[in-house]
C-alpha positions as CSV (number, residue, x, y, z in Angstrom):
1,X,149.9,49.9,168.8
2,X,150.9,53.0,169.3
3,X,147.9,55.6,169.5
4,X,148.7,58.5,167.2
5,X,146.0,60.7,168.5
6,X,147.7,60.2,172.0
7,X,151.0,60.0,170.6
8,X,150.4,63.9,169.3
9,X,149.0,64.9,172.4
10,X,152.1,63.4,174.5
11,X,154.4,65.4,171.6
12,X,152.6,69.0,171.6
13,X,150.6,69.0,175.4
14,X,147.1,70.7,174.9
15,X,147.1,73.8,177.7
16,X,145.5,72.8,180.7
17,X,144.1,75.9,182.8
18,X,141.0,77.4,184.2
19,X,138.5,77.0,182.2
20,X,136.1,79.6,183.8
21,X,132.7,79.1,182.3
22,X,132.7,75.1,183.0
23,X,132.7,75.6,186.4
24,X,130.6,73.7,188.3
25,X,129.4,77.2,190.3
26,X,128.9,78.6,186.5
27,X,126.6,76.1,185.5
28,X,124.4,76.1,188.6
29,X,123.9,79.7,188.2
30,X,122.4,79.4,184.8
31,X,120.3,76.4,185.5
32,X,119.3,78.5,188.7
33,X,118.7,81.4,186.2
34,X,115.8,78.1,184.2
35,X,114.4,77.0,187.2
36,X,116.9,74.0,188.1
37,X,118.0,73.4,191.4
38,X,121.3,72.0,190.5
39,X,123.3,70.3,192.9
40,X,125.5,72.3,195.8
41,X,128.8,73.0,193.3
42,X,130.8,73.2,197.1
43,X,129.9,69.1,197.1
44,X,129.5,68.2,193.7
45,X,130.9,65.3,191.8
46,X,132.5,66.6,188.6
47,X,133.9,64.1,185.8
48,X,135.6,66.2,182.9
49,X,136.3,64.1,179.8
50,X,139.5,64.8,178.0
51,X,140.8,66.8,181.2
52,X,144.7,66.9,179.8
53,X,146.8,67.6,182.7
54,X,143.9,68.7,185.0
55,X,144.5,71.9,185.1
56,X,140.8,73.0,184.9
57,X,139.9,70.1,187.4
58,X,142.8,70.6,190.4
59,X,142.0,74.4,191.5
60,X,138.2,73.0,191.5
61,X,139.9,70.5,193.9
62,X,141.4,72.4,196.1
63,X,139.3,75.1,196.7
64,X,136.0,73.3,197.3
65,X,137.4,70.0,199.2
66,X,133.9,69.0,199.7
67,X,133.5,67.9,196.0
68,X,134.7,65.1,194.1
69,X,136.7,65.2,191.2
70,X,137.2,62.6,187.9
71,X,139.4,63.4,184.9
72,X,139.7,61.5,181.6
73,X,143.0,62.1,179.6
74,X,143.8,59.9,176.5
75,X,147.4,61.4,176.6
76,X,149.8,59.4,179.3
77,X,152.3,62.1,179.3
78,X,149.8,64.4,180.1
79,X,147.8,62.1,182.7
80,X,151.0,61.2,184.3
81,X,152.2,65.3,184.5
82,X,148.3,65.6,186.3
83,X,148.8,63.1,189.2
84,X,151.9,64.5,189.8
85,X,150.3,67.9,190.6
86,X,147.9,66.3,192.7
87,X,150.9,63.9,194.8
88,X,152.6,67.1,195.2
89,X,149.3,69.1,197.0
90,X,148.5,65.9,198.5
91,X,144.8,66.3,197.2
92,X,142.3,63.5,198.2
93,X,139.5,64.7,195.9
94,X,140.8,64.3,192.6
95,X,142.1,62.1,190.4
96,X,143.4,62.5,186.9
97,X,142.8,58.8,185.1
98,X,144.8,58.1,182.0
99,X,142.4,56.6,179.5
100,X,140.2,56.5,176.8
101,X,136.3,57.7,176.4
102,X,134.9,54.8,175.5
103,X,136.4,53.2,178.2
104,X,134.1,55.1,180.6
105,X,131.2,53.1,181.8
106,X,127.6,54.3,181.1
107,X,126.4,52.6,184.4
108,X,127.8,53.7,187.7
109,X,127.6,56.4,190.4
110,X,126.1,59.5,188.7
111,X,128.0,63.0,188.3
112,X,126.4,66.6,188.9
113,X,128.3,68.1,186.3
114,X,130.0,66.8,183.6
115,X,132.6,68.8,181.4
116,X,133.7,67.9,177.9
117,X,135.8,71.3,176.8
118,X,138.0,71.2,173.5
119,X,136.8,67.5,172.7
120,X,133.5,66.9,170.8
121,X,134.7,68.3,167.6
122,X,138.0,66.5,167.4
123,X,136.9,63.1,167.8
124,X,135.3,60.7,165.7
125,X,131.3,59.8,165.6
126,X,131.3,57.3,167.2
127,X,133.2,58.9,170.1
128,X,131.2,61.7,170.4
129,X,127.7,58.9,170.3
130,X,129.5,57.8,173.4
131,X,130.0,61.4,175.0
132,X,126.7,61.7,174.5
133,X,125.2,58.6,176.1
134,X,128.2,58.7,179.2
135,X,126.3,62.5,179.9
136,X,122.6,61.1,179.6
137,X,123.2,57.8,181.6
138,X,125.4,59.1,184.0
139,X,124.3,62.7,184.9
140,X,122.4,63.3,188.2
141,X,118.7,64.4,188.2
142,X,119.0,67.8,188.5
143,X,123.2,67.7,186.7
144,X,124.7,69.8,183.9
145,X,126.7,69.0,181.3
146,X,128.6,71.5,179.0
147,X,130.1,70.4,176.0
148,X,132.1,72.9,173.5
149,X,132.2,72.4,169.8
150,X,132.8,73.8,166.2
151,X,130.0,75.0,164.6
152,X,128.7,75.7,161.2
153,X,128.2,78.0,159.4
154,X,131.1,80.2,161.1
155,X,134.2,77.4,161.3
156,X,133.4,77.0,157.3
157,X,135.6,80.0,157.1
158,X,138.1,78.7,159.6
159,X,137.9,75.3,158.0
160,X,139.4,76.8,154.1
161,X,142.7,77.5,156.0
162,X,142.7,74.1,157.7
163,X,142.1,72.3,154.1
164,X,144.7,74.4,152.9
165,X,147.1,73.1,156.1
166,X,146.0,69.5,155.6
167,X,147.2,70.0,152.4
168,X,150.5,71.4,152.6
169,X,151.3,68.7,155.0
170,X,150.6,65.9,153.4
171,X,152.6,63.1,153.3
172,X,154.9,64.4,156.2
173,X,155.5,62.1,159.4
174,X,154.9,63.3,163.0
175,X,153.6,66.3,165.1
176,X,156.6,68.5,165.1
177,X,157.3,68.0,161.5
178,X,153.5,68.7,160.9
179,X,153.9,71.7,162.3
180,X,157.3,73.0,161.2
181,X,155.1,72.9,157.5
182,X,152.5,74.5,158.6
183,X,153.8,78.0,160.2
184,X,155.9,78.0,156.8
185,X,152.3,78.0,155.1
186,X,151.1,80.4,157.1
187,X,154.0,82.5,156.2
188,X,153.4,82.3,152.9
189,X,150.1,82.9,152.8
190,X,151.2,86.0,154.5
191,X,152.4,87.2,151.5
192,X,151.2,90.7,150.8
193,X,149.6,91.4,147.2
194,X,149.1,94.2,145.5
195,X,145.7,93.6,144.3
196,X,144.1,90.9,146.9
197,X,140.7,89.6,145.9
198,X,137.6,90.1,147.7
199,X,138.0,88.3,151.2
200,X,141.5,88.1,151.1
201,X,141.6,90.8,154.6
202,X,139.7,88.2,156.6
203,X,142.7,85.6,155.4
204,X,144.9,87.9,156.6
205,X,143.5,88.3,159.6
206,X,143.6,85.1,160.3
207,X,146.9,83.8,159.2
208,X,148.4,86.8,161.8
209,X,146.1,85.2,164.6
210,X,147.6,81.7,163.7
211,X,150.9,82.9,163.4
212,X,150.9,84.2,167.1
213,X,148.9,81.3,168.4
214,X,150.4,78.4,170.3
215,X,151.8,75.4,169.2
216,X,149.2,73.2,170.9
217,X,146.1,75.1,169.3
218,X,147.3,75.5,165.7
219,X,148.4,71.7,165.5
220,X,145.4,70.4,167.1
221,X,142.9,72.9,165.5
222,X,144.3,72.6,162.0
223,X,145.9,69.2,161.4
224,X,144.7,66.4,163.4
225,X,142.7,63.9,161.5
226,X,139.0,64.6,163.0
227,X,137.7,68.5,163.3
228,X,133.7,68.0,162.2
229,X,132.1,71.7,162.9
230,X,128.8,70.8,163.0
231,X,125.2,73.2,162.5
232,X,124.0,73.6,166.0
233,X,120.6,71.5,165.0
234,X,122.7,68.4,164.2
235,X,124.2,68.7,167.6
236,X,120.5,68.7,169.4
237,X,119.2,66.3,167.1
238,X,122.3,63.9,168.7
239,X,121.8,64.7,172.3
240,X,118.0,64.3,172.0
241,X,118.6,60.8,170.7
242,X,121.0,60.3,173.9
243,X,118.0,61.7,176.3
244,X,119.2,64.8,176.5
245,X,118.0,68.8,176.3
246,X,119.4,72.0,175.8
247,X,119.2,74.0,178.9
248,X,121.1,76.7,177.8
249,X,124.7,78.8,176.6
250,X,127.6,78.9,179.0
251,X,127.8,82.7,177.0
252,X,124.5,83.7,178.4
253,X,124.2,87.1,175.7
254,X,124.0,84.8,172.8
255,X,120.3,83.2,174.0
256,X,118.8,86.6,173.5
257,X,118.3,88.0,169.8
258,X,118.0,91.7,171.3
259,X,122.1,92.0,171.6
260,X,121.7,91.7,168.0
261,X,119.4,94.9,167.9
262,X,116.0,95.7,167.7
263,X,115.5,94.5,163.9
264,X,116.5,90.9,164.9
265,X,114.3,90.9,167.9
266,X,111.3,91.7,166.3
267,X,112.0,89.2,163.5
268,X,112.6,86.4,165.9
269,X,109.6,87.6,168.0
270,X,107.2,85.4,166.6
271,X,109.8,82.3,166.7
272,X,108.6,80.3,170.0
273,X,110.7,77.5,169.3
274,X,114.2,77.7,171.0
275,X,116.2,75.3,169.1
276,X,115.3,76.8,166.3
277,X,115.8,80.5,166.8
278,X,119.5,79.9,168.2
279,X,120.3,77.9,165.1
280,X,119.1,81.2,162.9
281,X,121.2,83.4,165.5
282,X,124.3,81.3,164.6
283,X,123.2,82.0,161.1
284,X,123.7,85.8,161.5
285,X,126.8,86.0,163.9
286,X,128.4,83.1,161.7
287,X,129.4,81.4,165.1
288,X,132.3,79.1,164.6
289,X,132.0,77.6,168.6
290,X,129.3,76.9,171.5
291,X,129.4,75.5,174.7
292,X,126.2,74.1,175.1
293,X,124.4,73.3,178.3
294,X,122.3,69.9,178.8
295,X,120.5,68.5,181.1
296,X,118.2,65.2,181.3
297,X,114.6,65.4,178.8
298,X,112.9,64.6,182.0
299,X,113.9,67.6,183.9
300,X,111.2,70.6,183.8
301,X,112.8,74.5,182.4
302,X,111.0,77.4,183.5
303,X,112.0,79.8,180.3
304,X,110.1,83.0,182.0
305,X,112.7,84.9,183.9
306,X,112.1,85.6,187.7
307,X,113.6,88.8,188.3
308,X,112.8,88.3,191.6
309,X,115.1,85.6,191.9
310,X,118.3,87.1,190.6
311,X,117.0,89.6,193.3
312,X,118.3,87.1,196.0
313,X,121.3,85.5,194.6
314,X,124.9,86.5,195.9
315,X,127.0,88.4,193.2
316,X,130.5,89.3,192.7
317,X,131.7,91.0,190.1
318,X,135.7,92.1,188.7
319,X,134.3,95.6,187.0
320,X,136.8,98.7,187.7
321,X,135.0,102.0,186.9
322,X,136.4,104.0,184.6
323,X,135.3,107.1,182.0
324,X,134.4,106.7,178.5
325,X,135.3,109.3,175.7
326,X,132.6,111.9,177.1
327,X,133.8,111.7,180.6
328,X,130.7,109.5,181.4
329,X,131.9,106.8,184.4
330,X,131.6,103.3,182.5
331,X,132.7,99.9,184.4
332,X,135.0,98.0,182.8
333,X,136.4,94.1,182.7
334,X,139.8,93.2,183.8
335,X,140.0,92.4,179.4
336,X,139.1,96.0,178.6
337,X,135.2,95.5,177.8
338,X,133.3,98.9,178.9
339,X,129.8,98.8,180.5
340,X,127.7,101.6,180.6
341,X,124.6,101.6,183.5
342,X,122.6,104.4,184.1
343,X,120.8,104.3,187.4
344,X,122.9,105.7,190.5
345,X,121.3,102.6,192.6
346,X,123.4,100.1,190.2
347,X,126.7,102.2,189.8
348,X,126.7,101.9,193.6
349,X,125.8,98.0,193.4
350,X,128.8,98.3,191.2
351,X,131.0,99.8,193.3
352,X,130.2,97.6,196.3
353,X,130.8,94.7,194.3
354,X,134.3,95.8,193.2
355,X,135.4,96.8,196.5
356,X,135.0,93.6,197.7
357,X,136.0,91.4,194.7
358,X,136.4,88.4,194.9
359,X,134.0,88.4,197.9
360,X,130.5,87.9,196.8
361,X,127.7,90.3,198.4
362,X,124.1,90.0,198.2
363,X,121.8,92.7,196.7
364,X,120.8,94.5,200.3
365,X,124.7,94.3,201.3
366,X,125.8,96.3,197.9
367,X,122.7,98.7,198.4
368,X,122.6,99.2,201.9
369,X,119.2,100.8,202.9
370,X,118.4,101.2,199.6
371,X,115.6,99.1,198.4
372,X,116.0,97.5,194.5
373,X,113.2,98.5,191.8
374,X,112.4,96.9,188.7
375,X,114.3,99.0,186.4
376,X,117.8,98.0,188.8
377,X,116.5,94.6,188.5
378,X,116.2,94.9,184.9
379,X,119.9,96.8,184.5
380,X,121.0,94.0,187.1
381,X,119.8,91.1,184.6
382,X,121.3,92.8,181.5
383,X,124.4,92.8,183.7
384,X,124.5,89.4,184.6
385,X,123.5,87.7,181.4
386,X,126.5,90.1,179.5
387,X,129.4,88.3,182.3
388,X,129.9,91.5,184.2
389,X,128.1,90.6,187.4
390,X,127.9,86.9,188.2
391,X,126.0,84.8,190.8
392,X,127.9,82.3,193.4
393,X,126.7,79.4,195.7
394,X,129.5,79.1,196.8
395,X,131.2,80.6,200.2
396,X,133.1,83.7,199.9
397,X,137.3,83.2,200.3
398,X,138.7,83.7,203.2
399,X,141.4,86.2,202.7
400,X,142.7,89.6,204.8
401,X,141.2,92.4,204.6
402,X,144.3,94.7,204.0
403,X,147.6,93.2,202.0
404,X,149.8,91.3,204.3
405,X,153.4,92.6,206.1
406,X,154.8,89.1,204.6
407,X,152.5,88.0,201.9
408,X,152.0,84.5,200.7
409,X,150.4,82.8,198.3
410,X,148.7,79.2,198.5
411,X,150.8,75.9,197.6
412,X,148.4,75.4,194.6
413,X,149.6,78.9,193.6
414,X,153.4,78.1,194.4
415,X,153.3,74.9,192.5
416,X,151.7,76.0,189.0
417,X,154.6,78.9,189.1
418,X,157.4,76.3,189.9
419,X,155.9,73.6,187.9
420,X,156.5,75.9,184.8
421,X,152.0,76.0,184.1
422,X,152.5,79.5,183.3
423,X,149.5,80.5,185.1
424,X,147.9,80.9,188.5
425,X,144.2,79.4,189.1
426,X,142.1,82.5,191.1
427,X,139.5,81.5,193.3
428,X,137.0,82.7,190.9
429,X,138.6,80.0,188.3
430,X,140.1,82.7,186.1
431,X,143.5,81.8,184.1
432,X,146.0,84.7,185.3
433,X,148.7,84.4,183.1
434,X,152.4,84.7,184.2
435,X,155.8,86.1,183.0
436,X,159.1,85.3,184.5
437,X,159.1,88.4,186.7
438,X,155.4,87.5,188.1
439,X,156.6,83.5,188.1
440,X,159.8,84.8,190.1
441,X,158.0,86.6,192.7
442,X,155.0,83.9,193.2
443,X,158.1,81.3,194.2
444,X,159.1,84.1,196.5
445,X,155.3,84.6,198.3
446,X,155.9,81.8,201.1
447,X,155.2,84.3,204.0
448,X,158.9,85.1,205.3
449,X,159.3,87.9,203.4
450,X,158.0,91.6,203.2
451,X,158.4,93.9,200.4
452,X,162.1,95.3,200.7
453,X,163.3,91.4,201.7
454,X,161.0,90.8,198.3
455,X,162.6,93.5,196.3
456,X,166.0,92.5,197.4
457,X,165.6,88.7,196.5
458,X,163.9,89.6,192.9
459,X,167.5,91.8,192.7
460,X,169.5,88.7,193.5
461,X,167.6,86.2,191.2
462,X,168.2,88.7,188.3
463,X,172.3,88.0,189.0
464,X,172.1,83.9,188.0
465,X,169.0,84.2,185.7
466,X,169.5,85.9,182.4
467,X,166.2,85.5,181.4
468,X,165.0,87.4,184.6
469,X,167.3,90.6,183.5
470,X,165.6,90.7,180.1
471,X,162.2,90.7,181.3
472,X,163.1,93.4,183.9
473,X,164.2,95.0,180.9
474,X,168.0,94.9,180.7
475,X,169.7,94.5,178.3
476,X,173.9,94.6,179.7
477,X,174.9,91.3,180.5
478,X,175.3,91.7,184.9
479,X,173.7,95.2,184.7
480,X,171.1,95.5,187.7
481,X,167.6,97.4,188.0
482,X,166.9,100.4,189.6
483,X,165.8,99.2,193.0
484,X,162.7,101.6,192.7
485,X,162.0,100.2,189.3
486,X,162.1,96.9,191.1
487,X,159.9,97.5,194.0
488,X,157.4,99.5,191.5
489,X,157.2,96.1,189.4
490,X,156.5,94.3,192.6
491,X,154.0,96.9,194.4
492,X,151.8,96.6,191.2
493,X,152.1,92.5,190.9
494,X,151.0,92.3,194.6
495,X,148.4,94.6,193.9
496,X,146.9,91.9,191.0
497,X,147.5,89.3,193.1
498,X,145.4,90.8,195.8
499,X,142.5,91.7,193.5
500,X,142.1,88.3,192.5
501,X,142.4,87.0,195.9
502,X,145.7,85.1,195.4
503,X,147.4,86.8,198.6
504,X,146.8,84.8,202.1
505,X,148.2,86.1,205.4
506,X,151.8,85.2,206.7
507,X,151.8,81.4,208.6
508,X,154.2,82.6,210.7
């Protein structure tokens, strides 16, 4: 038989990218952050259950060949479209297996880090009582395991349009005619009205997200058959059973009730037990999704921070400066988040760091003679746990130092663009998305070419490849760009690609 679960994965293919916060490097920074020694993420064995086309497992691959790599995937199509990215690097290291969950034996070689991203939720019980038991009996001593799921009470809201999509497509027979139904829902529930009841702007809100989204979310979101958000509580009570804890939040902010404001601080000051005080956190943000951290019940957590720890970790850190509304410098994330610090010893960590993004530095190398105190430490902590500063174990890149005569770009790189993924992996494990002018140009990045040989080949392409032309922005059928336009377009793509660390020097 046929199974339909598979079948509508083969049909609408889940996106399969980066997934930054499961990486292995992630992890071990937070246990680090608890006390945990976790295992070297450079040489770690990694399974990721319901890996899809391995996208978030294949840059792990090839950037840290010293590790070891299994993926689970329940859809063939997708499996099959995974080892064929993996044939075509020729990576020894990985290994996309198509297959199901419970499939996965509970005794065997143990894994440092297991990922389960985009899964828990959507399966049955009794799959996800086998998640949790593969993670207890097959995690290393000092492992990690991060598993993302629904949560109540905030997906309750989420979950009135999905009953509302369940029902509109009742009755009608497979994935694309699933779907077809519900973006005419959507529309519909679109409608404007001229005297909306109370709530009806969140609806709204919503509907314009789902309208936008892709295929693959809104069908597998919305209308497959299992989607059980669960309270936070339920979900430790579960991984207790299996012999497992909670170490921590792959969003590191969320632990502490003081991003809430000083109100919810001191009303949670006087709570010492953790399970419970992040259940009544998702009670106030109404959180709809975690990605919890576990780790074996017989490993020890230190929960008193050690400033002096983060003091000798290596950081990196993507921040830009910039000036706020008052003219005030303010560091902000490649997404557009602003972050204010207010000691002149951590805007120059700051600057250090971005200079050499994505090179990591320790704290003496960003300060130079200066020496930290505890109130840098302190900014420095606020910093990290927020995601604008992280900590690495691993080795920093090796990349030039200025941007290459003839850039290139790495075969994984090459591959994803002429594979169609849409994306290129960084070595950070950030998700860079990609147009067909950026797409073009990465296919062009093999290291013959400088940038007037680039410009002029970009020029050319636009000639056989409509498509190309409209992106560029024209609009006359055989009209070409202004050369200057062109080479603008490709000064400031080689300029991303060298921030993220995707340009390598010339081979020849």
């Amino acid at each position: 038989m046929i199974d339909p679960v598979a079948e509508s994965y083969d049909q609408i293919p889940y996106e399969s990218h980066p997934i930054t916060e499961t990486h292995p490097d992630r992890l071990a920074a937070i246990a680090g952050l608890f006390g945990i020694d976790a295992p070297p993420p450079a040489h770690a064995r990694v399974l990721e259950l319901g890996c899809a086309a391995g996208g978030n497992l294949i840059p792990m691959a090839w950037h840290q060949p010293g590790g070891h790599y299994l993926g689970v995937e329940l859809s063939g199509a997708q499996a099959a479209h995974g080892s064929r990215m993996i044939a075509h690097l020729g990576l020894p290291n990985v290994e996309v297996r198509h297959g199901d969950i419970m499939d996965v034996a509970l005794d065997g070689e143990p894994f440092d880090y297991i990922i389960v991203h985009g899964v828990f939720s959507w399966v049955p019980d009794f799959v996800q009582t086998r998640i949790l038991e593969i993670c207890a009996r097959r995690l290393s001593p000092t492992g990690v395991a991060t598993i993302s799921y629904n949560t109540q009470p905030g997906w309750g809201l989420r979950g009135m349009v999905r009953q509302m999509l369940l029902h509109h497509t009742r009755g009608i027979e497979g994935p694309a005619a699933r779907l077809a139904a519900a973006r005419e829902l959507l529309d519909f529930l679109a409608t404007p009205m001229d005297h909306p009841p109370p709530g009806h702007d969140w609806l709204l809100k919503e509907v314009s997200y789902l309208q936008k989204a892709r295929d693959s979310y809104l069908y597998h979101e919305y209308l497959e058959d299992s989607n059980s958000p669960m309270l936070f509580s339920e979900f430790m009570a579960r991984a207790r059973s299996a012999g497992l804890q909670y170490l921590g939040d792959a969003q590191l902010h969320t632990l502490f009730p003081s991003t809430l404001g000083e109100a919810v601080a001191e009303r949670f000051e006087a709570m010492d037990d953790l399970e419970r005080e992040e259940q009544y956190l998702d009670f106030l943000r109404l959180r709809p999704f975690r990605q919890s951290l576990l780790c074996r019940a017989d490993l020890s957590i230190v929960r008193e921070i050690d400033l002096n720890w983060l003091a000798g970790q290596r950081l990196y850190s993507p921040l830009r400066s910039d000036r706020d509304d008052q003219g005030h410098t303010l560091w902000r994330s490649p997404g557009g988040t602003g972050y204010h610090v207010s000691l002149p010893q951590a805007h120059r960590m700051l600057g250090a760091l971005a200079e050499a993004y994505p090179r990591a530095l320790t704290l003496a190398e960003a300060l130079g003679k200066a020496r930290p105190d505890g109130a840098l430490m302190g900014e420095l902590f606020n910093l990290f746990v927020s995601g604008a500063v992280q900590i690495t174990r691993l080795d920093n890149p090796d990349l030039p130092r200025a941007r290459p005569v003839r850039p290139r770009v790495s075969a994984l790189a090459r591959m994803q663009a002429e594979m169609g993924e849409g994306h290129l992996a960084t070595f950070r494990h950030e998700s860079l998305g990609l147009d067909p002018v950026s797409t073009k140009l990465v296919s062009l990045l093999d290291g013959h070419r400088d940038l007037e040989a680039l410009v002029e080949a970009l020029l050319k392409a636009t000639e056989t490849d409509p498509a190309l032309g409209d992106a560029m922005g024209l609009k006359a059928a055989g009209k070409k760009p202004p050369r200057g336009q062109v080479r603008a377009n490709v000064e400031r793509l080689l300029q991303i690609f060298a921030h993220h660390g995707l340009l390598l020097e010339s081979a020849l």
